[in-house]
C-alpha positions, 0 to 999 in steps of 0.5 A, a space after each residue: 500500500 503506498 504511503 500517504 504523503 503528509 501535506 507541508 504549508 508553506 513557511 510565512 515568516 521571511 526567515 522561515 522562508 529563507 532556511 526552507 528555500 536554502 535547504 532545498 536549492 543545497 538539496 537539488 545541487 546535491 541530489 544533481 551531482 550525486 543522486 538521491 542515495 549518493 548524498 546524505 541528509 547530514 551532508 545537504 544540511 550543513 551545506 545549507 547550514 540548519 539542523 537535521 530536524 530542519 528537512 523533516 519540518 519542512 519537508 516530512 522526509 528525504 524523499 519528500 525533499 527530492 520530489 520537490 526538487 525534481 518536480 515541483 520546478 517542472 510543474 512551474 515551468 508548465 504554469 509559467 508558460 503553458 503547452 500549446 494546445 491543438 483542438 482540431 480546428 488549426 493547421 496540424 503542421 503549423 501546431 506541431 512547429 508550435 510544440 517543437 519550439 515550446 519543448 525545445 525551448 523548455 529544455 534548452 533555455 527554461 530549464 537550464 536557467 533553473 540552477 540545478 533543474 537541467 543536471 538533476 533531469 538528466 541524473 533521474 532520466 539516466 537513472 529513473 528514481 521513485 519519482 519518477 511516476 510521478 513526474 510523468 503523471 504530473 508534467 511529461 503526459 501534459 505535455 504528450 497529449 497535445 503532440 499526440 494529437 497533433 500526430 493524429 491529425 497529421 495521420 488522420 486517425 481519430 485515436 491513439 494506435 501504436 503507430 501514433 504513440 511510437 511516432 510522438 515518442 520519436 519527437 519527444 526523444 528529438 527534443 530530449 536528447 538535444 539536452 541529455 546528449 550535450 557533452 557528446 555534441 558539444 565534442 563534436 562541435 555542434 552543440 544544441 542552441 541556448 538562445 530563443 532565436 536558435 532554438 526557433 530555427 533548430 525547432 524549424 529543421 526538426 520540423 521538416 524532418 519530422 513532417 517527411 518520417 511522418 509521410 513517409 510512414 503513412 
């Protein structure tokens, strides 16, 4: 039976606030570096300079202070700016453009100005841990909605098949592997964009090969 979290209110007073936010960003750069069981409680604590009794105050637990490093910046970034949306009624190519520059620039510009998010994505999708689950449920299948949509209306399906969800899953990896694969393009000289403008013509050329694997699939 999974374990029901206790749910924590935020602190209201500033110094409260203060130590609350200083433990977490400490705790997001470790868990970047190292991994959940690569650092100890102890060690983020004196980084950020409070007491062991100051996570589960906070926070209820070491998993619970992980899951708000991981996922609580991801579900920020779609609040902050949504994922475009595709009802059927627009042009399906210009919406899958549309997605294409919204996920790559969520990746290789939101993200990476996040001072941990980017490293700890990575380390987690190496290394899947038990928040995983979750961070799917809560940001990744938002996002993979509108995509699959778009796809079924590029293949004139009124359903998901798994022809569909192969395919989105290939545009997904497009845009993923951009960031999780840049210390190999960075060696090879062609490292991914980190500006809007870049970013837009990347999400441009991927478009068009996008469009031709789609046709010629039909």
């Amino acid at each position: 039976m999974k374990k029901k979290r206790t749910p924590r209110i935020a602190p209201l007073r500033r110094d409260a606030v203060e130590t609350r936010t200083r433990l977490l960003s400490e705790a997001g750069h470790a868990f970047a570096e190292f991994g959940y069981d690569g650092v100890g409680l102890r060690d983020i604590c004196k980084a950020a300079e409070v007491n062991l009794g100051a996570v589960k105050y906070y926070f209820g637990s070491k998993q619970e202070l992980y899951r708000e490093a991981l996922i609580q910046p991801h579900i920020q970034l779609l609040q902050e700016e949504s994922v475009p949306s595709f009802d059927g009624s627009t042009d399906p190519e210009g919406a899958l453009l549309n997605w294409l520059n919204f996920a790559l620039r969520t990746v290789l510009v939101r993200r990476r100005e996040h001072p941990y998010l980017s490293r700890l994505f990575i380390r987690e999708f190496a290394n899947p841990s038990f928040a995983m689950e979750e961070l799917i449920e809560l940001v990744f299948k938002k996002v993979r909605h509108e995509l699959v949509r778009i796809v079924m209306a590029l293949k004139h399906k009124d359903q998901e098949d798994s022809q569909v969800a192969e395919l989105a899953n290939m545009v997904i990896l497009l845009c993923v592997q951009q960031e999780v694969g840049r210390p190999v393009l960075e060696r090879l000289a062609y490292p991914p964009p980190t500006k809007d403008q870049d970013v837009r013509a990347l999400a441009e050329r991927i478009h068009r090969f996008v469009l031709a694997g789609i046709k010629a699939s039909a």
